[in-house]
C-alpha positions in Angstrom: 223.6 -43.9 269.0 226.7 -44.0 271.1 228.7 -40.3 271.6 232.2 -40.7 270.5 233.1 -37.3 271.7 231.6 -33.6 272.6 232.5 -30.1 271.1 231.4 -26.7 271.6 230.3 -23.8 269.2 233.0 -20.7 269.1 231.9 -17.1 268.4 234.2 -17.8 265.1 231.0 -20.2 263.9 233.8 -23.4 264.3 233.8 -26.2 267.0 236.1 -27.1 269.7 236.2 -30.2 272.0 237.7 -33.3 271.9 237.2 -37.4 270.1 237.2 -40.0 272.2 236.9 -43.9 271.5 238.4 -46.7 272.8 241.7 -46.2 271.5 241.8 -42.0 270.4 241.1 -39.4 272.8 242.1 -36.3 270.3 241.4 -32.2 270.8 239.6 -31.4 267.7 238.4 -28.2 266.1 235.8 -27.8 263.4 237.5 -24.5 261.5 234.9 -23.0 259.3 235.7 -23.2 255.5 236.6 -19.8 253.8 237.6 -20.9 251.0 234.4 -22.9 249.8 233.4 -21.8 246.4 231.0 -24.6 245.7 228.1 -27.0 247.5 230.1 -30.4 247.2 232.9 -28.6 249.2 233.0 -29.1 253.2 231.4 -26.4 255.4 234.2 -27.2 258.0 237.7 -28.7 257.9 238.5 -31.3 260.9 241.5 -30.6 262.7 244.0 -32.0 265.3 247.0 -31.0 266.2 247.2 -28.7 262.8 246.5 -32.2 260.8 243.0 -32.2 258.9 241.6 -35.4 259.3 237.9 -34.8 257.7 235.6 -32.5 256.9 232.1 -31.9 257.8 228.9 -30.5 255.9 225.8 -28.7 257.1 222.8 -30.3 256.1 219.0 -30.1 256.5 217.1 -32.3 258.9 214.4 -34.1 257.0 211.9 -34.5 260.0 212.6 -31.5 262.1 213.7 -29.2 259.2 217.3 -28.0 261.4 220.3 -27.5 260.4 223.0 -30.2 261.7 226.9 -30.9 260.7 227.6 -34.5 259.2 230.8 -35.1 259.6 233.3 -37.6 257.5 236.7 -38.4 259.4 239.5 -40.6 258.4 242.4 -41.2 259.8 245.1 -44.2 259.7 244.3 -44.7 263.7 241.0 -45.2 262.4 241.6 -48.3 259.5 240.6 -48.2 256.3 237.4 -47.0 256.5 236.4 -43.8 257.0 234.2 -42.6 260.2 231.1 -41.2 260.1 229.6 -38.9 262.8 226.5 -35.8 263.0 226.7 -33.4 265.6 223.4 -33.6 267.9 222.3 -32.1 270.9 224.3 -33.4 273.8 221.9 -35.6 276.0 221.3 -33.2 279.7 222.5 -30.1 278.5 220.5 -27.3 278.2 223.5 -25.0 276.9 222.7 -24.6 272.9 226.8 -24.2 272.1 227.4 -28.1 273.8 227.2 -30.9 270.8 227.8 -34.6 271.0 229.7 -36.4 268.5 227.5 -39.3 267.5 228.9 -41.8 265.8 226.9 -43.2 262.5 228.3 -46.7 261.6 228.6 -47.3 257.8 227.7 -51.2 258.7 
């Protein structure tokens, strides 16, 4: 799966680092959600440049039991269709705060 950006963890709990495909290379920050009150709300708001452009969710890996983010971006630089992305270990790093971006095609 190809890495469409990295980001690493704050002391806040959020995400900081930056999108980039082919056409977008956006700072981006994964702000945690204080105002969830329920499960089917996002654990994290998407942000650039103060505009939200998704939202992501903490969820359970089935196979190795962690916890991962699976994020859910959309954006009019992005078409109709909405991006889909997890947060995985970034391949060579050995830091546990680095994450890549890795895209999940709908298709």
């Amino acid at each position: 799966m190809p890495a469409i950006g990295y980001v690493t963890k704050q002391p806040t709990g959020g995400y900081k680092g930056q999108l980039k495909t082919l056409s977008i290379r956006a700072d981006i920050d994964l702000v945690p959600n204080t105002a969830k009150s329920a499960d089917s709300q996002p654990d994290f708001r998407v942000l650039t440049q103060g505009v939200e452009i998704g939202a992501g969710w903490v969820r359970k890996g089935e196979t190795s039991g962690k916890d991962y983010v699976s994020l859910s971006l959309a954006a009019p630089e992005f078409g109709p269709r909405k991006l889909y992305a997890n947060l995985g270990r970034a391949a060579g790093q050995d830091d546990e705060n680095n994450f890549a971006i890795i895209w999940n095609p709908a298709d």
